[in-house]
C-alpha positions as CSV (number, residue, x, y, z in Angstrom):
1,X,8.1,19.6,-8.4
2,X,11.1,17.9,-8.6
3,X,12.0,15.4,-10.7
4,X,14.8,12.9,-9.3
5,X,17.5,11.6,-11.2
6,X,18.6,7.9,-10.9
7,X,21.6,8.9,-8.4
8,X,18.9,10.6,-6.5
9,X,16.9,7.7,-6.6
10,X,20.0,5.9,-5.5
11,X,20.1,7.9,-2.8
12,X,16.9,7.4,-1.3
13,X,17.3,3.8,-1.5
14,X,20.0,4.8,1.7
15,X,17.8,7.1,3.4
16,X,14.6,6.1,2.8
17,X,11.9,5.0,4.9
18,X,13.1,2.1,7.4
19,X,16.5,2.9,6.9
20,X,18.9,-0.8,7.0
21,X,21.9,-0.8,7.9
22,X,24.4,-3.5,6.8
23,X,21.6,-5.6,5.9
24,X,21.8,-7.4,2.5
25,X,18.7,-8.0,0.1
26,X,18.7,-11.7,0.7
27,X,18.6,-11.3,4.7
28,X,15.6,-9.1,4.2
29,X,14.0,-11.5,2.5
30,X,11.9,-12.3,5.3
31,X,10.9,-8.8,6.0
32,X,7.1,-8.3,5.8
33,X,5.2,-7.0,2.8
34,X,4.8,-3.7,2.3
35,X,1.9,-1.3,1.6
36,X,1.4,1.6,-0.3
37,X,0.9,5.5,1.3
38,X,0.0,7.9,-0.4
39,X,-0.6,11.5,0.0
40,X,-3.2,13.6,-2.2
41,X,-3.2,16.7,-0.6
42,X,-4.8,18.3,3.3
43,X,-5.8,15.2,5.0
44,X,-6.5,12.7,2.4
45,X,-4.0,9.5,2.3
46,X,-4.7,6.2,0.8
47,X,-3.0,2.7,2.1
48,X,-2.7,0.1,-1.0
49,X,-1.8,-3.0,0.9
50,X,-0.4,-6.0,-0.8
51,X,-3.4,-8.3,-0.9
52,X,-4.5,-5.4,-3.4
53,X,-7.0,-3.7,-1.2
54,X,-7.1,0.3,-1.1
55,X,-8.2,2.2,2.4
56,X,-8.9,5.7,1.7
57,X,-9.5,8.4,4.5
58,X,-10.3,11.6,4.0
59,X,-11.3,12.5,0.8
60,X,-11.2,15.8,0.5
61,X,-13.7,18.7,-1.6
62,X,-12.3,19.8,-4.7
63,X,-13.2,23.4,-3.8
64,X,-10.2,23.7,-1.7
65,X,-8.0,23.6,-4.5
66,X,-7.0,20.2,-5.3
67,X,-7.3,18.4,-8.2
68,X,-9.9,15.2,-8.3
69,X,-7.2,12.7,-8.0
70,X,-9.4,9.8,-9.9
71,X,-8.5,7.1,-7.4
72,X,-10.7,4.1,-6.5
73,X,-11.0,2.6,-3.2
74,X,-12.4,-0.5,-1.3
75,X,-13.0,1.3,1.8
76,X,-13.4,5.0,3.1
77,X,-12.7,6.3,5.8
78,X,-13.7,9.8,7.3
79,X,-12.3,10.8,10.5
80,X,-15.3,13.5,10.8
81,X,-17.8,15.6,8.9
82,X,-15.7,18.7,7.6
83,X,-16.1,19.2,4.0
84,X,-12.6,19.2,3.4
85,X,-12.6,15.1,4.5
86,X,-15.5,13.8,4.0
87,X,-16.2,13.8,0.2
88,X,-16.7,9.8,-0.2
89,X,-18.0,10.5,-3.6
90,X,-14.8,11.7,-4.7
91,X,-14.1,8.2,-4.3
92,X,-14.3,5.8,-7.4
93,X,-15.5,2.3,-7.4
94,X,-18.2,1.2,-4.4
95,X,-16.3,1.2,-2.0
96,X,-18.1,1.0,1.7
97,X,-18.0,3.9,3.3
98,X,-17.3,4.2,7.0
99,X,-18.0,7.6,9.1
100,X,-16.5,8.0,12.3
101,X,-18.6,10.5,14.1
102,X,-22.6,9.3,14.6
103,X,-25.4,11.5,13.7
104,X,-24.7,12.9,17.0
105,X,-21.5,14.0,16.4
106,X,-19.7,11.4,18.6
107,X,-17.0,9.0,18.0
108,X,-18.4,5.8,16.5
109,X,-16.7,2.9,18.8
110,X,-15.5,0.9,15.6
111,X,-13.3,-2.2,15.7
112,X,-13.4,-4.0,12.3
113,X,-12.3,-6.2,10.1
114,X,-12.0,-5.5,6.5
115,X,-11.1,-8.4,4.1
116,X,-11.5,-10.2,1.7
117,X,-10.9,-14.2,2.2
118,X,-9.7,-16.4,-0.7
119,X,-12.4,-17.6,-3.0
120,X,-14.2,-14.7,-2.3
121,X,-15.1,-11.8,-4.7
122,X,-15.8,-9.0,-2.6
123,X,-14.4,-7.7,0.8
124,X,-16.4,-7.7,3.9
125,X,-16.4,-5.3,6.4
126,X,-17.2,-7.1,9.8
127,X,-17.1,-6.4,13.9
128,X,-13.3,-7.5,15.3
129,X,-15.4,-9.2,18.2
130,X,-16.9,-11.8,15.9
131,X,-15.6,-15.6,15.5
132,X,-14.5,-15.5,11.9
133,X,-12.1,-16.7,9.5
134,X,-9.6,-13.5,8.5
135,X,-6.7,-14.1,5.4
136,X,-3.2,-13.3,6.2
137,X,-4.1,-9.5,4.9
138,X,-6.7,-8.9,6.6
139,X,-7.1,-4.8,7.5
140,X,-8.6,-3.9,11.4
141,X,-10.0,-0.7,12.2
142,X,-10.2,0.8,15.1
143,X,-11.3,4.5,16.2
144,X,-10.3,6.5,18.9
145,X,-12.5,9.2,20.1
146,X,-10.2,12.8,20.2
147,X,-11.0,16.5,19.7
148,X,-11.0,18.6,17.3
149,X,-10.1,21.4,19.6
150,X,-8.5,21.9,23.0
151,X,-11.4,22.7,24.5
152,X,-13.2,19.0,24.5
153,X,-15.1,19.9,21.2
154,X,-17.2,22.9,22.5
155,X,-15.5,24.8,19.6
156,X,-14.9,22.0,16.4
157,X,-16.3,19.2,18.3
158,X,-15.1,15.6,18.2
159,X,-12.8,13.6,15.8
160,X,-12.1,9.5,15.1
161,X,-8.4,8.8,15.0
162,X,-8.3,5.6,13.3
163,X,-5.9,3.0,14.0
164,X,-4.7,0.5,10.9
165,X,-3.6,-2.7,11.1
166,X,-2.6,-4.5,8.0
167,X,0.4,-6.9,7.5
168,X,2.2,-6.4,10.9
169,X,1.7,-2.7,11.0
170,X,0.0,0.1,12.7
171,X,-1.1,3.4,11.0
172,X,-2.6,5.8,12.9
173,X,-4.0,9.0,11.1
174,X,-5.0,11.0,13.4
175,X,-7.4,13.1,11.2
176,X,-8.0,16.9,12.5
177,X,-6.0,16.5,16.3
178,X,-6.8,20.1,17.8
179,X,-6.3,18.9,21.3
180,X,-3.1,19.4,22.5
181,X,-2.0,16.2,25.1
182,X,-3.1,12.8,24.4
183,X,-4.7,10.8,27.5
184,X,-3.1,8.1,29.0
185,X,-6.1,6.2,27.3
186,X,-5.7,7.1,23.7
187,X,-1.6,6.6,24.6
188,X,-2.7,2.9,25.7
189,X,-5.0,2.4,22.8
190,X,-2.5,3.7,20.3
191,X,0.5,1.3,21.6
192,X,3.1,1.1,19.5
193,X,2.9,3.1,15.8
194,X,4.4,2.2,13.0
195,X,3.8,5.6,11.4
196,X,1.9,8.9,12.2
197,X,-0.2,10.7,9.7
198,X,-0.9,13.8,11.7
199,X,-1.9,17.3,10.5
200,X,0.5,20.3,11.2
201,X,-0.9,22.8,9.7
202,X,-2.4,24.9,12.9
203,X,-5.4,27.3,12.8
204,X,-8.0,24.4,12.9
205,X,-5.5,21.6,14.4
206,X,-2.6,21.5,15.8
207,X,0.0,23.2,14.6
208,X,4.1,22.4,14.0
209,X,5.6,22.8,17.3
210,X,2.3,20.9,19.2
211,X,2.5,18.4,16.4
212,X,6.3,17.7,16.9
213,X,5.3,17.2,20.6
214,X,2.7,14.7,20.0
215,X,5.4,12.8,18.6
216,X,7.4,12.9,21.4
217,X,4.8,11.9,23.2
218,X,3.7,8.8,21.0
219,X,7.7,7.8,19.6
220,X,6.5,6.6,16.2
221,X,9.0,4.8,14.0
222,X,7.7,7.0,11.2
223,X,5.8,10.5,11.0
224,X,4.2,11.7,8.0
225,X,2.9,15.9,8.2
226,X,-0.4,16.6,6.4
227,X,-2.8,19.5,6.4
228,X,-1.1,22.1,6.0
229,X,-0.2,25.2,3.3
230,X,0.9,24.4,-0.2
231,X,0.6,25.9,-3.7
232,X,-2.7,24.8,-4.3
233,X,-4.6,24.6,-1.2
234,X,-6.4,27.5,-0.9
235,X,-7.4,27.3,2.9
236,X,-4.6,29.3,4.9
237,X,-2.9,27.1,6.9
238,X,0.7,27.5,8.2
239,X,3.3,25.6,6.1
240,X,5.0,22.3,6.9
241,X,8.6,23.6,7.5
242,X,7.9,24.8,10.9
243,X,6.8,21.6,11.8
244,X,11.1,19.9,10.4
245,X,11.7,23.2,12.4
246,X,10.5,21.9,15.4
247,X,11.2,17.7,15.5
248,X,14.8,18.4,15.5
249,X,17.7,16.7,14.0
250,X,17.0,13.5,15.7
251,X,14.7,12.6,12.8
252,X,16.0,12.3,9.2
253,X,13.9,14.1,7.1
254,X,13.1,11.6,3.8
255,X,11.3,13.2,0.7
256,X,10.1,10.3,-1.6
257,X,9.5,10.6,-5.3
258,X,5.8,12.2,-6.0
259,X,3.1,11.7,-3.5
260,X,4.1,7.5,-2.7
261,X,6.3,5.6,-0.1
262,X,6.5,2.0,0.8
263,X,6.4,0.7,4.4
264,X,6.8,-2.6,6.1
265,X,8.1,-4.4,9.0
266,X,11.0,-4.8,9.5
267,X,13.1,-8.4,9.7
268,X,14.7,-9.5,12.8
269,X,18.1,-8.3,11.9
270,X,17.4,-4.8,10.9
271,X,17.5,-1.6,12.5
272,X,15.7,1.3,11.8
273,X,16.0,5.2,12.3
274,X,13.5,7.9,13.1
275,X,12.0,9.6,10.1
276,X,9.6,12.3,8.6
277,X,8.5,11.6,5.3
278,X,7.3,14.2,3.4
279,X,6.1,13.1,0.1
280,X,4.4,15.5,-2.3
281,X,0.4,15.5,-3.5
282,X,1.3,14.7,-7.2
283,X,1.6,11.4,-8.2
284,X,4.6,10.5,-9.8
285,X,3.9,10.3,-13.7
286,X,5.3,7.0,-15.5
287,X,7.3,8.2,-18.7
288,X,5.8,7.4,-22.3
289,X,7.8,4.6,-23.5
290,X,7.6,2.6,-19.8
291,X,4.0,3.4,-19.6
292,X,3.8,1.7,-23.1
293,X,5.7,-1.3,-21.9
294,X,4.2,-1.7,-18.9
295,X,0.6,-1.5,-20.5
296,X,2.1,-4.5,-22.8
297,X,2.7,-6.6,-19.8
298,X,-0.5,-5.6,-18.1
299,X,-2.7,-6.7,-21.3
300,X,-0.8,-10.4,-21.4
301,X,-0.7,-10.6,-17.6
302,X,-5.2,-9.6,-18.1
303,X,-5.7,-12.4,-20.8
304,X,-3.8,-14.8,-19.0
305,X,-6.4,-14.3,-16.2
306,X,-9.3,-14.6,-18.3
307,X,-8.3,-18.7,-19.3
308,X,-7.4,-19.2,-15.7
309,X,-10.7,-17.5,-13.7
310,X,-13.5,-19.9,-14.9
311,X,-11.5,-23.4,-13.7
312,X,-12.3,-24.6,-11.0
313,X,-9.9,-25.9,-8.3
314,X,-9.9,-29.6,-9.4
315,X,-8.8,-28.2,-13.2
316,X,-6.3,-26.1,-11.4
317,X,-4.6,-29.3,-9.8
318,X,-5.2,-31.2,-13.3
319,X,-1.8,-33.5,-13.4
320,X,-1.4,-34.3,-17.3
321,X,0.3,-38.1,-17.7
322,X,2.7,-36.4,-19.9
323,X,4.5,-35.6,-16.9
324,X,4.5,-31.7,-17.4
325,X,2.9,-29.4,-15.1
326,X,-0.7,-28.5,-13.5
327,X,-2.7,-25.5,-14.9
328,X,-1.8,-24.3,-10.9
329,X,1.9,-24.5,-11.5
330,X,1.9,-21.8,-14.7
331,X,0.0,-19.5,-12.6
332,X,2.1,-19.6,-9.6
333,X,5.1,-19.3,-11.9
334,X,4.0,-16.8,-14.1
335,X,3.1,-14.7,-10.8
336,X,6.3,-15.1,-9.2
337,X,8.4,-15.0,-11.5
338,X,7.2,-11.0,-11.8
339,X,7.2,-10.9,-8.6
340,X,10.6,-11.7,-7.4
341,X,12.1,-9.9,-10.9
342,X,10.9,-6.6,-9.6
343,X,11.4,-7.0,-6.5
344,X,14.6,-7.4,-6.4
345,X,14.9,-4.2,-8.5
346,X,12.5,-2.6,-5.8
347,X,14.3,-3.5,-2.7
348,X,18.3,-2.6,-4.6
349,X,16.6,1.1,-5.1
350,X,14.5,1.5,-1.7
351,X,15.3,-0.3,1.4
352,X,11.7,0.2,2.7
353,X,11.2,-2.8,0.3
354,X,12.1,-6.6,0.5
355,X,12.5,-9.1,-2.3
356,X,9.4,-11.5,-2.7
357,X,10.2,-15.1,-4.0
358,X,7.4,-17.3,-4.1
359,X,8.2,-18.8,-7.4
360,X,7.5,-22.4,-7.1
361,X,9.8,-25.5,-7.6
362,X,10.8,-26.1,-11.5
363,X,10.2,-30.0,-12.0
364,X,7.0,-31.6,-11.3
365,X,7.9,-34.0,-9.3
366,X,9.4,-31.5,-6.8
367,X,6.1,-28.7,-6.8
368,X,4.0,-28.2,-3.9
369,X,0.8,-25.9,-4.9
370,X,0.9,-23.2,-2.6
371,X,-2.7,-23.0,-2.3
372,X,-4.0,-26.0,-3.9
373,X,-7.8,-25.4,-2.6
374,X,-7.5,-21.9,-4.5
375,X,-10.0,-21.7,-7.7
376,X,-9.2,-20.0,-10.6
377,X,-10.9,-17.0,-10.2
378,X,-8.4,-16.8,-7.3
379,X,-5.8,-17.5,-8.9
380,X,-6.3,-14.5,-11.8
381,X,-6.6,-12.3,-8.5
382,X,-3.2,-13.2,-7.5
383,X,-2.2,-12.3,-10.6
384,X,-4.1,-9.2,-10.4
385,X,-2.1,-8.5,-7.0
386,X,1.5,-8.6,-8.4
387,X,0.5,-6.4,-11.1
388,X,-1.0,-3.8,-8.9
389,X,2.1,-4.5,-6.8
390,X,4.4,-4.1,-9.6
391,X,2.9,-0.7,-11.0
392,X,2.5,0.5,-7.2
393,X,6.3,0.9,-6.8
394,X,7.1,1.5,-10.5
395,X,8.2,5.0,-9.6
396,X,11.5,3.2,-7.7
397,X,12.4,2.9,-11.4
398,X,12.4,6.4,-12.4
399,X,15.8,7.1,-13.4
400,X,16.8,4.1,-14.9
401,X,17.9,3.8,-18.1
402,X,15.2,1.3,-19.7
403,X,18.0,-0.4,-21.4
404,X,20.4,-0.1,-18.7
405,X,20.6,-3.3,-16.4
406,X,18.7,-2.4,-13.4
407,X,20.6,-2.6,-9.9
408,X,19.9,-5.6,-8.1
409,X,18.9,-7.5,-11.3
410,X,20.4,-9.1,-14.3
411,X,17.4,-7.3,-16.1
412,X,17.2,-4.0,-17.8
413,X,13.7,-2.8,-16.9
414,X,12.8,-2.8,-21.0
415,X,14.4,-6.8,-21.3
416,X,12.5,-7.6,-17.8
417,X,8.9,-6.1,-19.0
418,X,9.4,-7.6,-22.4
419,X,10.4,-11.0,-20.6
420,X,7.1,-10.8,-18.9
421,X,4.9,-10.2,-21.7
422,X,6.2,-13.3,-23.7
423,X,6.1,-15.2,-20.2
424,X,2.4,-14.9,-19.7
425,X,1.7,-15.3,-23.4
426,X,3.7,-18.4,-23.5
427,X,3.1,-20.2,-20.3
428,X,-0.9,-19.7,-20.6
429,X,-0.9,-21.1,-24.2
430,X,0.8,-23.9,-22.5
431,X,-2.6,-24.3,-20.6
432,X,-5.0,-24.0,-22.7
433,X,-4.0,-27.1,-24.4
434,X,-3.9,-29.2,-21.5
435,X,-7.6,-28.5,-21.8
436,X,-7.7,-30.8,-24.6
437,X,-5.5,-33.6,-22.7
438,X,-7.1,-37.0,-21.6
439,X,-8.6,-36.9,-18.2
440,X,-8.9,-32.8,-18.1
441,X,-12.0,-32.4,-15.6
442,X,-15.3,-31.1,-17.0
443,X,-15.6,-29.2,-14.0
């Protein structure tokens, strides 16, 4: 597989997914946040959205020829029986697990929420319809019923496209598509796609040509091929090229670094052109010495959790008559400082990204908490997010020298992690002894 260099990874940065044009970092930076895609191989994808929660669909059997990829998930989604994507045990975690065909074999009329609301340990998994409180993040779910064949299912039967909303966008993957013109119904329920994961591979779906239709028919800003032939699939499908073959120049044809891209919504001054993405089934693999440093900002970032998840929100807002700051501030600082650091790095590299500032005021006098009813436990999950965000797009720094200063930065990536380490170390010692300050709460 190929292995990019930096002016390669340069390069996608220009051409990548959501390409800008003229816009400058700081205009973007009210873009929304991205998610994670990811492409294992046939028909499974997972979506890693930024409030840290992972939809996968699809999972396939190992029998076909793919290798267990060792992923966990919060939720599973399978688009229809076959045992090529509907393996949820290959799943790790508990994740709950969401069929889209009924015992029947009919399309499961599903429109629901998954979340997981602030102060809250676990994500729910709850009926659109119903009267309840959703975070910014929240994921909806929708199926829409389609066929596996052209012949209304009498041959393969039926088959759940599922539409994803999550953080201003809308992912449709439409599973094993065999019929081959969408109803005026499914175009309505559809509306406007962000992307479109749809299979190419023929014999069983649709194949390149009808698939390049379908997105004519649809006029997605983004496609992305799956099932179809490669290397190690061992089910003969036809391959992916006649598929580029048939969408036609009018689509740039983007190939992102191992099996990940980033995508988000776009900011009102941006413009965007028509792509197929075509990422690869092999993760990208972090080099030796990063993966080192990275694990070294990962273990402060974990213990710096661990003092912040038992306080309750009253300790959080704790204002020492020192005059320095609340427990809440370090968190918020420690969090966004990584966050905008990398960011920036992130969004210099790929344009699909945005840089994140939500770094709070320096003086105390001048800080507003951001979420001042947040506990601690919540807290140590925010933390948790930017970390998973921050290894999620680590392969935008492939390339890089580690002691070279990274573009968009005043950081080389080996001064930034290093910088990060000492920050969480430092900043949470600060807390802990404000624990032992007059007037700390008990609880």
């Amino acid at each position: 597989m190929m292995r990019h260099t930096r002016d390669r990874c340069l390069a996608i940065g220009l051409f990548c997914l959501l390409l800008i044009t003229g816009v400058s970092p700081s205009a973007r930076a009210d873009a929304g946040k991205p998610v994670a895609v990811r492409w294992w191989g046939q028909a499974m994808v997972s979506i890693e959205t930024y409030w840290n929660l992972t939809i996968v669909i699809d999972p396939f059997s190992t029998n076909i020829g793919y290798a267990d990829p060792a992923i966990s998930g919060d939720l599973v989604l399978i688009t229809h029986e076959h045992a090529d994507h509907s393996n949820a045990k290959l799943v790790q975690g508990e994740p709950v697990v969401i069929h889209g065909l009924n015992e029947q074999g009919a399309v499961r009329r599903v429109q629901h929420v998954f979340d997981r609301l602030p102060n809250t340990a676990k994500p729910t998994w709850k009926d659109a319809r119903l009267r309840i409180s959703r975070s910014p993040h929240a994921v909806v779910v929708t199926t829409i019923a389609a066929w596996h064949d052209n012949e209304q299912g009498k041959k393969r039967g039926a088959v759940a496209m599922l539409l994803i909303e999550v953080d201003g966008l809308r992912i449709v993957h439409c599973g094993d598509l065999g019929q081959l013109k969408l109803t005026d119904e499914q175009l309505s329920q559809l509306g406007n796609v962000d992307l479109l994961i749809i299979p190419v591979g023929g014999v069983y779906t649709v194949d390149g040509p009808q698939a390049a239709a379908f997105v004519k028919q649809i006029g997605p800003r983004a496609v992305m091929p799956i099932h179809y032939k490669t290397p190690d699939l061992t089910i003969n499908l036809q391959p992916a090229h006649l598929f580029l073959d048939a969408i036609g120049s009018e689509h740039q044809v983007v190939r992102p670094l191992g099996n990940t891209f980033a995508l988000r919504t776009q900011g009102p001054d941006e413009t965007a052109s028509r792509q197929v993405v075509l990422p690869g089934y092999v993760p990208w693999a972090m080099p030796e010495e990063l993966s080192e440093l990275f694990a070294r900002k990962e273990a402060a970032s974990r213990a710096s959790q661990q003092v912040f998840a038992p306080l309750s929100a009253k300790q959080m807002n704790f204002r020492p008559s020192n005059g320095t700051h609340t427990p809440r501030w370090n968190a918020e600082h420690m969090m966004g400082r990584e966050l905008v650091f990398f960011t920036q790095i992130f969004a210099a590299v790929d344009s699909a990204l945005a840089p994140i500032d939500l770094n709070p005021k320096q003086m105390p006098p001048d800080y507003v908490a951001a979420h001042p009813d947040w506990s601690g436990a919540e807290e140590s999950r925010q933390m948790e997010r930017v970390t998973a965000f921050t290894r999620r797009f680590a392969y935008l720094l492939d390339g890089l020298g580690l002691d070279e200063k990274a573009p968009g930065s005043r950081w080389t990536p080996r001064g930034l992690l290093e910088q990060m380490d000492r920050h969480y170390s430092e900043h949470t010692a600060n807390v802990k002894k404000k624990f032992d300050l007059p007037g700390f709460p008990k609880e």
